[in-house]
N, CA, C and O of each residue as an XYZ file, in Angstrom:
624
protein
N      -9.370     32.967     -7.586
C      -9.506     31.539     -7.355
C      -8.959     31.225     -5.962
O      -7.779     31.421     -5.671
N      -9.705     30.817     -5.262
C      -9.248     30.143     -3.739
C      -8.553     29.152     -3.898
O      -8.734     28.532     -4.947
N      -7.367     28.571     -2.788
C      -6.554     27.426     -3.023
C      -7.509     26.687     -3.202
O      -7.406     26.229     -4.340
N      -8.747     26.159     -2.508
C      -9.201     24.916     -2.477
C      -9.573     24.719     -3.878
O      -9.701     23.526     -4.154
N      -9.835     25.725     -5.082
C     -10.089     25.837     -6.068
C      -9.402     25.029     -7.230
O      -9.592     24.043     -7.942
N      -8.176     26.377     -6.918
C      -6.591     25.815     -7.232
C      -6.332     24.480     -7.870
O      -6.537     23.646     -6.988
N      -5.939     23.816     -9.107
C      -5.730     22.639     -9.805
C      -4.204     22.656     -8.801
O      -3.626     23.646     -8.350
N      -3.833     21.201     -8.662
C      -2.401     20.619     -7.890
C      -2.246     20.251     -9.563
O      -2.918     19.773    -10.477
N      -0.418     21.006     -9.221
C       0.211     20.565    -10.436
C       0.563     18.793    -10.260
O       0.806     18.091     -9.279
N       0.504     18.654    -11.009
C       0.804     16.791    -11.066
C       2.224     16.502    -10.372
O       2.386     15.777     -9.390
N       3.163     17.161    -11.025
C       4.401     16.986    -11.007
C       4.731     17.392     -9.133
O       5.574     16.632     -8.656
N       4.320     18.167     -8.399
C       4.327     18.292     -6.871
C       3.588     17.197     -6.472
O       4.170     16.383     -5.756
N       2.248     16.958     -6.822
C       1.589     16.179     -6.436
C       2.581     14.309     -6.153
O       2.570     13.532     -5.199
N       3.424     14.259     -7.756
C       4.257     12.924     -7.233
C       5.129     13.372     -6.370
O       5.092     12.831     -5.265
N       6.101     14.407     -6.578
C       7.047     14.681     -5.605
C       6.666     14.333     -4.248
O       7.352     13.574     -3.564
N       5.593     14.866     -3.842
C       4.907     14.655     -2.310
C       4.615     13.433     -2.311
O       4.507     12.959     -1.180
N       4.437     12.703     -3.194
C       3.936     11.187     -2.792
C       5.669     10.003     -2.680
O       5.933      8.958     -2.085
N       6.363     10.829     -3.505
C       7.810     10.081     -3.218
C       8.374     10.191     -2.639
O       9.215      9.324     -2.403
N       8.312     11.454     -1.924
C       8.747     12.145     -0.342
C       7.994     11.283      0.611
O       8.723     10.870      1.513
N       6.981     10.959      0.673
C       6.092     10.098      1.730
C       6.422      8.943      1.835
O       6.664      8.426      2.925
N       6.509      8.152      0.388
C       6.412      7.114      0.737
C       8.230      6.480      1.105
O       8.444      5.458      1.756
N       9.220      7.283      0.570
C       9.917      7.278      0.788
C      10.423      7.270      2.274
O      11.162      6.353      2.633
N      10.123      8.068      2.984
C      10.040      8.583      4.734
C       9.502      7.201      5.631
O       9.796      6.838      6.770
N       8.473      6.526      4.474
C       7.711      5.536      5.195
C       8.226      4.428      5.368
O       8.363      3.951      6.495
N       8.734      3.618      3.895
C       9.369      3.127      3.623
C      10.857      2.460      4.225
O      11.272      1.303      4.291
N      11.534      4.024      4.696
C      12.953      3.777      5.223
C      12.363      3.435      6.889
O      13.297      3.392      7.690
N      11.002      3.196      7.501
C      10.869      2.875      8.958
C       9.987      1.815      8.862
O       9.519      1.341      9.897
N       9.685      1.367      7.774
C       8.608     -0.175      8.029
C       9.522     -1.287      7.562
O       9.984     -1.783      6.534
N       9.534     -1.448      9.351
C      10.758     -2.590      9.319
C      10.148     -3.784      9.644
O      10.870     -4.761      9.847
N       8.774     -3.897      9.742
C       8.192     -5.201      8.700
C       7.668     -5.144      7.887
O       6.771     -5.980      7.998
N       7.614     -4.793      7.249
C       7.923     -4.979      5.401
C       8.890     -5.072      5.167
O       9.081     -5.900      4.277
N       9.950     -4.486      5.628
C      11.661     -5.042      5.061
C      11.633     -6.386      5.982
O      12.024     -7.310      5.269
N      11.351     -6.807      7.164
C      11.748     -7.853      7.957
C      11.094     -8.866      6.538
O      11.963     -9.513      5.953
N       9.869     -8.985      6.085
C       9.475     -9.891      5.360
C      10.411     -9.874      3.997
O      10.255    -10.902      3.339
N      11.289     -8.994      3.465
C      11.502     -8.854      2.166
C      10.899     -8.116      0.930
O      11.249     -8.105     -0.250
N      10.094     -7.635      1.452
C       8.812     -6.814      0.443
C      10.084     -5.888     -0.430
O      11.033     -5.365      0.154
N       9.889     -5.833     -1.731
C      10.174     -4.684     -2.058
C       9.089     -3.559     -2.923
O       8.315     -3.989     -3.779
N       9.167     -2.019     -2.547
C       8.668     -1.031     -2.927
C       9.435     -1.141     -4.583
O      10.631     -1.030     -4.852
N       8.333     -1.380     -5.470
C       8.420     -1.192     -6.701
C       7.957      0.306     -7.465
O       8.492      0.664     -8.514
N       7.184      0.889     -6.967
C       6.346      1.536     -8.071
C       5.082      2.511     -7.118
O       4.028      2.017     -6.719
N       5.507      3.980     -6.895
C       4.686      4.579     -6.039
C       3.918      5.908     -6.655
O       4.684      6.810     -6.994
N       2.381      6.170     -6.860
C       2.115      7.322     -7.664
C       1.107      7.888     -6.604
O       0.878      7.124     -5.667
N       0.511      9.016     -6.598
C      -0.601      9.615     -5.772
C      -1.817      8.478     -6.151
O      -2.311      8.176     -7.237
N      -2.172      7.802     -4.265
C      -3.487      6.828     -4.592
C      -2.953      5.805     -4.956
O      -3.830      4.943     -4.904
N      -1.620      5.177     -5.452
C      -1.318      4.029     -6.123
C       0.100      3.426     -5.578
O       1.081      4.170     -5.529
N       0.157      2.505     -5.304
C       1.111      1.750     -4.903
C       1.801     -0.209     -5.116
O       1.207     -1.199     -4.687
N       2.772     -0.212     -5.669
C       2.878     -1.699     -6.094
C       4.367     -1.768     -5.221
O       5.281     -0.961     -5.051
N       4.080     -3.285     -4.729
C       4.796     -3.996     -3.634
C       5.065     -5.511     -3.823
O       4.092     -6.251     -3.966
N       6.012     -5.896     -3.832
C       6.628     -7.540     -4.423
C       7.190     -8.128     -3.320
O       8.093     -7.625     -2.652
N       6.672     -9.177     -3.123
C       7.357    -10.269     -2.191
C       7.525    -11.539     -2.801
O       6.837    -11.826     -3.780
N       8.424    -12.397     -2.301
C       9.008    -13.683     -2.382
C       8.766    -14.461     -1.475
O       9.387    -14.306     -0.423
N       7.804    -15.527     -1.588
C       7.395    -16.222     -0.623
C       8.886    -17.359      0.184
O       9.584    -18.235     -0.326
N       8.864    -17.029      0.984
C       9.503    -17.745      2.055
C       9.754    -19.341      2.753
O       8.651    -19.776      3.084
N      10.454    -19.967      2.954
C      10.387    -21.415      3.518
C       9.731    -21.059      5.013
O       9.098    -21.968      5.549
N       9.851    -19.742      5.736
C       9.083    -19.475      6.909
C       7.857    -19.037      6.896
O       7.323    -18.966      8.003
N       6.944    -18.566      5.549
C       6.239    -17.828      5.225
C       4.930    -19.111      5.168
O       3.756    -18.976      5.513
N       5.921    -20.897      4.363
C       4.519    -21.485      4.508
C       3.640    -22.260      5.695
O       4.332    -22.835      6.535
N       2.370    -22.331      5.840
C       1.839    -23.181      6.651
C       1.862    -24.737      6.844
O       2.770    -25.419      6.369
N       0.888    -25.235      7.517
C       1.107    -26.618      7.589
C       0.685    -27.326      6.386
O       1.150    -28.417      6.055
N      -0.411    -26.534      5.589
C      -0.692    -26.874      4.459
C       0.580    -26.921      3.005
O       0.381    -27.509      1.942
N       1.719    -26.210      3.337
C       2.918    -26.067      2.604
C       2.297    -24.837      1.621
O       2.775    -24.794      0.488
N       1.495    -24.055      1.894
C       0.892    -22.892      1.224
C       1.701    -21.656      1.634
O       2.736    -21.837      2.275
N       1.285    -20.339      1.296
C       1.819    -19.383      1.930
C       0.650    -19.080      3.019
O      -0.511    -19.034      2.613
N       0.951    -18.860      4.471
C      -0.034    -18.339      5.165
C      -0.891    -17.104      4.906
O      -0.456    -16.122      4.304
N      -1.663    -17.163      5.208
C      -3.008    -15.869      4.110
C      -2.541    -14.509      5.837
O      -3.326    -13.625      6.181
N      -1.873    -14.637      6.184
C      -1.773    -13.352      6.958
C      -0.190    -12.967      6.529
O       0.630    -12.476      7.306
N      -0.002    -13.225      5.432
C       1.579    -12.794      4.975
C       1.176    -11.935      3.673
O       1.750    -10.893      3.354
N       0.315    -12.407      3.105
C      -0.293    -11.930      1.841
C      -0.770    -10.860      2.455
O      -0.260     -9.764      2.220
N      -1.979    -11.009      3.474
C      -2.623     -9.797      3.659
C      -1.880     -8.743      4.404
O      -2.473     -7.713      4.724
N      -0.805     -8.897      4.662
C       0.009     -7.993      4.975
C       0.620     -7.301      3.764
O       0.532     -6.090      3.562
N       1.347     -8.308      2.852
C       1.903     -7.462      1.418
C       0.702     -6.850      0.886
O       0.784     -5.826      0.207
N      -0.306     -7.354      1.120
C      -1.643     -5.901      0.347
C      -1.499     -5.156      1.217
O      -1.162     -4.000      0.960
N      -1.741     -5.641      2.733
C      -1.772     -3.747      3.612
C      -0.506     -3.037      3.650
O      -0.494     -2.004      4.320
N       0.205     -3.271      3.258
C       1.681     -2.647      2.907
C       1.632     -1.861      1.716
O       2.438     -0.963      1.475
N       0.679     -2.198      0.964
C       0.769     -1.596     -0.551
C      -0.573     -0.760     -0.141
O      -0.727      0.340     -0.671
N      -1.373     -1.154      0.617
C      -2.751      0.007      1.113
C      -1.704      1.465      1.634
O      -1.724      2.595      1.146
N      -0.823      0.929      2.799
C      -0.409      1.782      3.627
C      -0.020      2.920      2.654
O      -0.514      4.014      2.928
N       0.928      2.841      1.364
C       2.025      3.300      0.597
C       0.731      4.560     -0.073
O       0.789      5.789     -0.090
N      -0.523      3.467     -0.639
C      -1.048      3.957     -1.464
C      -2.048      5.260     -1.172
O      -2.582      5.973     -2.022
N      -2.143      5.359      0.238
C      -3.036      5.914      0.926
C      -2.200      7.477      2.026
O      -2.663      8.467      2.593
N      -0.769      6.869      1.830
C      -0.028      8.091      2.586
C       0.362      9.464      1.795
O       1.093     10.290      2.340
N      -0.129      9.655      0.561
C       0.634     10.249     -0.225
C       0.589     12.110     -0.257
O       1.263     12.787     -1.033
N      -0.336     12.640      0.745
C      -0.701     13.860      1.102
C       0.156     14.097      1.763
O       0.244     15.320      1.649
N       1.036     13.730      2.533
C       1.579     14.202      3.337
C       1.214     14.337      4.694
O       1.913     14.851      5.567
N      -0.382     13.650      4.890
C      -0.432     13.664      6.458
C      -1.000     11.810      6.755
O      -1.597     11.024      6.019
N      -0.494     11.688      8.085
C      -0.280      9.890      8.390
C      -1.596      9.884      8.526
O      -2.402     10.628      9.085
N      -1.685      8.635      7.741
C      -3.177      8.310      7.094
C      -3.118      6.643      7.908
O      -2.109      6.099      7.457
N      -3.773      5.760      8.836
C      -4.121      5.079      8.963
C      -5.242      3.674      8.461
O      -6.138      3.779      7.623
N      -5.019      2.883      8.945
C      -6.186      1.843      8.273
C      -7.185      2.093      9.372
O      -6.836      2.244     10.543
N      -8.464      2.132      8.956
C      -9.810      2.035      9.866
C     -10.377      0.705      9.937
O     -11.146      0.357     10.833
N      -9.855     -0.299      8.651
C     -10.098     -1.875      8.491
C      -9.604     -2.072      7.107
O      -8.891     -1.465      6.308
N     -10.415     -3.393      7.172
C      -9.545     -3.799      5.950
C     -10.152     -5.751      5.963
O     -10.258     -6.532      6.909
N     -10.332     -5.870      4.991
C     -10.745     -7.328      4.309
C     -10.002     -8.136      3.303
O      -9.132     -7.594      2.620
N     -10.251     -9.227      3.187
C      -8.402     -9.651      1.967
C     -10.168    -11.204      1.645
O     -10.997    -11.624      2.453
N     -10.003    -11.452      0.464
C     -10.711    -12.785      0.018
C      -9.497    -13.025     -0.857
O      -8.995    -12.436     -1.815
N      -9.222    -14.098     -0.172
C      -7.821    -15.633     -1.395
C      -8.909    -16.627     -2.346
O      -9.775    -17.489     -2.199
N      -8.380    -16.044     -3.143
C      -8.683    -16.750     -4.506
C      -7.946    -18.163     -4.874
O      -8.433    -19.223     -5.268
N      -6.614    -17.793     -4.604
C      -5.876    -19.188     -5.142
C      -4.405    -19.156     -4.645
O      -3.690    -18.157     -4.729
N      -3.956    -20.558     -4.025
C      -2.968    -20.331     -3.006
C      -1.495    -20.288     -3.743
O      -1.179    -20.634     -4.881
N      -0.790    -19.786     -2.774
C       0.508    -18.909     -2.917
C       1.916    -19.802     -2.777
O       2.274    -19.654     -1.608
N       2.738    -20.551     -3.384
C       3.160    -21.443     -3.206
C       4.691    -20.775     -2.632
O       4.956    -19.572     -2.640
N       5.432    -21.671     -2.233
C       6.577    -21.461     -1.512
C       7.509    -21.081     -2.850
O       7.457    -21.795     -3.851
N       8.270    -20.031     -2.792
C       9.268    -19.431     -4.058
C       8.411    -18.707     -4.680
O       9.124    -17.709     -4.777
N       7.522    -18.431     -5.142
C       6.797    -17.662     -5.634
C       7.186    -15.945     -5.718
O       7.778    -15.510     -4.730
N       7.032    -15.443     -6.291
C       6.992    -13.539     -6.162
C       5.575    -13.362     -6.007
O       4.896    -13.963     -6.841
N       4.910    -12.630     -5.074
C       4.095    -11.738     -5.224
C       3.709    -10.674     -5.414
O       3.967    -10.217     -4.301
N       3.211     -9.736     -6.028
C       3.349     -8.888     -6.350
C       1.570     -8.167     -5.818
O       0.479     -8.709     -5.995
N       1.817     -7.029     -5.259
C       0.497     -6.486     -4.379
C       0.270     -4.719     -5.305
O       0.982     -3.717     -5.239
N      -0.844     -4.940     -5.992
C      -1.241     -3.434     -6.664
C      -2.125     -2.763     -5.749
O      -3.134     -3.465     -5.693
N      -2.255     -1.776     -5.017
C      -3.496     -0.968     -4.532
C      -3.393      0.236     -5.412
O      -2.430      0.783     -5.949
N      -4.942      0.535     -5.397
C      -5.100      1.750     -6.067
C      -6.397      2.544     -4.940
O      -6.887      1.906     -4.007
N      -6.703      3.674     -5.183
C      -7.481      4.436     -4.285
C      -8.627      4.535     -5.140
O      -8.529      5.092     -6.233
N     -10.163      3.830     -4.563
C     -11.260      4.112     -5.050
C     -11.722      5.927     -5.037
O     -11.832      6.815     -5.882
N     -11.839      5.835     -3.997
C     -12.621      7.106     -3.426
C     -11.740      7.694     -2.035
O     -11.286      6.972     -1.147
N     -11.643      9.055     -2.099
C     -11.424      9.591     -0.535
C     -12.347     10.881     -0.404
O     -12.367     11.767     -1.259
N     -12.937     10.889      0.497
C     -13.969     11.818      0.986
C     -13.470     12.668      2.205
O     -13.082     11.982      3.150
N     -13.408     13.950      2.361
C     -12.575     14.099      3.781
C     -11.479     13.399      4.270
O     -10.486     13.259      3.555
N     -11.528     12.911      5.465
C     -10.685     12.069      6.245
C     -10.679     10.662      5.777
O      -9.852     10.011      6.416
N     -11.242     10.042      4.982
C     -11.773      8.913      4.879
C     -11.572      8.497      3.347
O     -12.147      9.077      2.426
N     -10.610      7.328      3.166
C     -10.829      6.463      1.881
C     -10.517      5.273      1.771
O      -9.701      4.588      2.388
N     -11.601      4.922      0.486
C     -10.982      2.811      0.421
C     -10.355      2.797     -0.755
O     -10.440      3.791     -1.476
N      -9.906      2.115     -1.000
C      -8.598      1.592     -1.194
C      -8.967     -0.191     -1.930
O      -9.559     -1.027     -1.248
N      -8.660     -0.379     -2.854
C      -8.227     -1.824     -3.353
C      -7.254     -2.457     -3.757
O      -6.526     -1.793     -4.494
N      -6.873     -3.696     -3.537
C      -5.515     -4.332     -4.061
C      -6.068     -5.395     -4.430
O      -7.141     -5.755     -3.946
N      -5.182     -6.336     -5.705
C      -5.411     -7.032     -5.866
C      -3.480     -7.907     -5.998
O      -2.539     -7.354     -6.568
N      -3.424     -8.898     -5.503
C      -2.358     -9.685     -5.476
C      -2.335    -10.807     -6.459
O      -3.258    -11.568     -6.749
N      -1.028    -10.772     -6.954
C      -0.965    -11.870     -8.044
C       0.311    -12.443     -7.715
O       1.105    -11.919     -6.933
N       0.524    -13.694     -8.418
C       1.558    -14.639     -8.226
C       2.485    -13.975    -10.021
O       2.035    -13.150    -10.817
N       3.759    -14.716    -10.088
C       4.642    -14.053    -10.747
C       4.177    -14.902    -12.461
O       4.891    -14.852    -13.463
N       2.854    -15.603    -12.363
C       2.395    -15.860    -13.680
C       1.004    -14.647    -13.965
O       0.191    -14.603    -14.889
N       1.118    -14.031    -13.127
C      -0.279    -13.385    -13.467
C      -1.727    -14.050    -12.933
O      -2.870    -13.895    -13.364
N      -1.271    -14.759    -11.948
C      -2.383    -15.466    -11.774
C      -2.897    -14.468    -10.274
O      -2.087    -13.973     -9.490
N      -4.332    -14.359    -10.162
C      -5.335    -13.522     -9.058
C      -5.018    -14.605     -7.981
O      -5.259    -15.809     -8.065
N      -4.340    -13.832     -6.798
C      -3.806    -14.852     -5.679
C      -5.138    -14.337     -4.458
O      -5.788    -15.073     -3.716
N      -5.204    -13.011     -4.590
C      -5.972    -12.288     -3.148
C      -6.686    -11.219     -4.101
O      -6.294    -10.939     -5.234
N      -8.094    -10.523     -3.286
C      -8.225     -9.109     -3.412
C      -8.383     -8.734     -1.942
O      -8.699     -9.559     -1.085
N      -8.181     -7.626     -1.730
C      -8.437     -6.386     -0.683
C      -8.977     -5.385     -0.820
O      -8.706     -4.553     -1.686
N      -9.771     -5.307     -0.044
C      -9.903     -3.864      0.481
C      -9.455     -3.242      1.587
O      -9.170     -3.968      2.540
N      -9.309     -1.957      1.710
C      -8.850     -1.349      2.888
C      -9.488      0.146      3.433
O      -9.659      1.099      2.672
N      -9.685      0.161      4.333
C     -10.620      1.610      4.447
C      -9.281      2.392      5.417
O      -8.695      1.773      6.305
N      -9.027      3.524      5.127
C      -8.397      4.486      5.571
C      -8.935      5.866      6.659
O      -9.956      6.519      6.443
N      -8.163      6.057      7.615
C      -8.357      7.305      8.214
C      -7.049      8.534      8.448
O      -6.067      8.200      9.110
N      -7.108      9.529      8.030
C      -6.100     10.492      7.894
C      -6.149     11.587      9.274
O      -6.893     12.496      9.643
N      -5.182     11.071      9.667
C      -4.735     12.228     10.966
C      -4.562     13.333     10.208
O      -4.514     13.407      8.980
N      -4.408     14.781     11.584
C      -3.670     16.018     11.209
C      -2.361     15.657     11.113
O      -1.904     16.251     10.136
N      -1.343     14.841     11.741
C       0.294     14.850     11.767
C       0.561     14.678     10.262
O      -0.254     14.274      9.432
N       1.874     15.061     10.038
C       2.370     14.800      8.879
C       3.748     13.724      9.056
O       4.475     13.290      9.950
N       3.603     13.642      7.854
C       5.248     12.278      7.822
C       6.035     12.692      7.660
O       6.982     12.145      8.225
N       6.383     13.921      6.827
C       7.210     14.457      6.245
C       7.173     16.071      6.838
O       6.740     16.865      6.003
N       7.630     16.771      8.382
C       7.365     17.648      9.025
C       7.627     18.703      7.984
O       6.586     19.327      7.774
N       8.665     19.144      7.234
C       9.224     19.909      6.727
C       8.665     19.952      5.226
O       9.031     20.888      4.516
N       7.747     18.932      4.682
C       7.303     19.533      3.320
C       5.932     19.119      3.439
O       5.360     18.211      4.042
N       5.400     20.521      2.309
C       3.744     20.439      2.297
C       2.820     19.587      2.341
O       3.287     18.456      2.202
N       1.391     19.600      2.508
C       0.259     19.000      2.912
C      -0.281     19.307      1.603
O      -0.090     20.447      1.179
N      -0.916     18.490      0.904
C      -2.205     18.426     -0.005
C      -3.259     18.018      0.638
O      -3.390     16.930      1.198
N      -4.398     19.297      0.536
C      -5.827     19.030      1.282
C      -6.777     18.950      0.146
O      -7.974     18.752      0.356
């Protein structure tokens, strides 16, 4: 059986994704500048919570829709790094469903549709702390050769 063959044991497979996102995590210092916290990180999957802000709303007294779409690309970023090599956004789209009020928690799920080669999308969907559909996203990904984590393995 050739590696590429080879089944990834599950249990490395999270290790490498908690090693990543971990590494990532301790240097995205906006996502901490906003308050985000990293809840919940699996291979392809990532959940991210924010607290909307008295600086966060607009003139409308809403939450501004580029704060949201940041807590989804924050939860894209998490969900999409988990190989071990720095995986980038290639784009990315956010449609608001229903607005985000000041005090609020948000809470941002991405999960990984598809990755093909170098290349995967990615969806989130954002909710307010009743369960209510605040945003969806998408996000399309591109994966460099570098790694995040120099010293531990690559899943190809």
């Amino acid at each position: 059986m050739s590696d590429a063959e080879r089944p990834i044991d599950p249990g490395a497979l999270q290790r490498i994704a908690d090693a990543c996102a971990k590494a990532m995590w301790a240097d995205d210092k906006a996502s901490q500048a906003l308050g985000m916290q990293l809840q919940e990180t699996r291979p392809g999957y990532a959940r991210i919570s924010m607290r909307v802000r008295e600086d966060m709303v607009n003139g409308h007294d809403l939450c501004h829709g580029g704060f949201i779409f940041t807590l989804a690309d924050s939860a894209f970023a998490v969900a999409c790094n988990y190989k071990n090599y720095v995986t980038v956004a290639s784009g990315g789209n956010i449609d608001f469903i229903t607005p985000a009020l000041l005090g609020q928690t948000l809470e941002a799920v991405c999960q990984e549709r598809t990755r093909a080669g170098r290349t995967g999308v990615y969806d989130a969907e954002v909710h307010d702390q009743e369960g209510r559909l605040v945003a969806v996203f998408r996000g399309r990904s591109y994966q460099t050769r570098n790694r995040i984590v120099p010293e531990l393995e690559t899943l190809d």
